[in-house]
N, C-alpha and C positions, 0 to 999 in steps of 0.2 A: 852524945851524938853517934858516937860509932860504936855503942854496944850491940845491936844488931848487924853489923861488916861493916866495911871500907865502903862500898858503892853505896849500901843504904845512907853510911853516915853523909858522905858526899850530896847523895839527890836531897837529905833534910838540910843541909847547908845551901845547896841548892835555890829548895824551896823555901829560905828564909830569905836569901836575899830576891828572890821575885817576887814575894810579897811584899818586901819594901819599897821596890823601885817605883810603882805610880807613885806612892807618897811622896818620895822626893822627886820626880818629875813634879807633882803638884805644887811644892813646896818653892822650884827654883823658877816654876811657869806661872803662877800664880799673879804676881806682880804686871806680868806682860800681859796679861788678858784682861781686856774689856770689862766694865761693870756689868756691861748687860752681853749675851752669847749669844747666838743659833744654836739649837738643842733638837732641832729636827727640822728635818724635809718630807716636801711632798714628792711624790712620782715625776713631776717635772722641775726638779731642783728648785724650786721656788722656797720661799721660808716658811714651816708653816707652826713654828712654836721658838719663842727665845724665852731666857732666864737670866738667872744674875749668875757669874759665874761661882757662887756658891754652889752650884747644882753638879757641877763637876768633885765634888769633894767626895759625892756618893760612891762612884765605882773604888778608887784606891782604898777607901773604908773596906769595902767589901769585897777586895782583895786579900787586904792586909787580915780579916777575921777567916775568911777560910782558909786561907794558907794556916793560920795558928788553930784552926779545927782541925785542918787535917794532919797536922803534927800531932797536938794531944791523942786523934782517935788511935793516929799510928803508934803511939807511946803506950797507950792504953792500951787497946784489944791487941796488940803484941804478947804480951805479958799477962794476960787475960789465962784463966783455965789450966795453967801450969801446961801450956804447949810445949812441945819439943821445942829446942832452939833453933830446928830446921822449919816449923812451921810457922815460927815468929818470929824468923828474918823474912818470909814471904808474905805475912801480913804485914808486917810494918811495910814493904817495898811497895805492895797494893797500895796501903793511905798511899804514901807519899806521891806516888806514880800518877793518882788519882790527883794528890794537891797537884802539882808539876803539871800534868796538862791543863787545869782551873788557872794556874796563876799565868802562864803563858796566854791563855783565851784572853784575859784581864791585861795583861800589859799589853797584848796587841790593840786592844779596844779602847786602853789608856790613851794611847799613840795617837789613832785616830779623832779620837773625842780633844784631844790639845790641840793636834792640827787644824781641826773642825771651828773651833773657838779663838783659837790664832788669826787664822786668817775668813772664815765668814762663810767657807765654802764644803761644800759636801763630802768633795774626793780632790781635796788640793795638788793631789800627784799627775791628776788625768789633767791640769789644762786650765 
């Protein structure tokens, strides 16, 4: 982890554990959610598509593989081309910076989508 610095190794630890945390959000939320969900709204908060809560397994999936893409590409094209060691601490810092803000978007929309399916409502925070 920390052959390219301290800060790189830290954001790919990082971004290993925020590509785990929907899965275990999914994992300890799972139980508590309904067989059947709300999976979208229309313009006036009305319901306008539900699912089985299988359909939520989707997004933490697709957290957890690009978080692990953008490790490897970062492991890989780091060491790619026999770069100086100064230009491949700066592409692995790209992957990862890139993974880090993808898996942040994903766990905030994790968040969302469990509250959404919780409790039935669009924007559970507003009321």
């Amino acid at each position: 982890m920390f052959k390219y610095g301290r800060t790189n190794g830290i954001m790919a630890i990082a971004l290993t554990v925020l590509s785990f945390i929907p899965l275990i959000e999914l994992v300890v939320l799972l139980p508590q959610i309904p067989e059947t969900v709300v999976i979208g709204f229309n313009a006036a908060a009305d319901t306008a598509r539900t699912g089985t809560r299988w359909h939520l397994v989707l997004l933490p999936l697709i957290c957890l593989a690009l978080g692990a893409a953008s490790l490897l590409s970062a492991y890989r094209r780091s060491g790619a081309d026999g770069a100086s060691p100064a230009i491949a601490q700066l592409t692995f810092r790209r992957y990862v910076r890139s993974g880090l803000v993808a898996a942040v978007i994903f766990n905030v929309a994790n968040i969302y989508l469990m509250a959404m399916a919780l409790t039935g409502q669009s924007a559970p925070w507003l009321g």
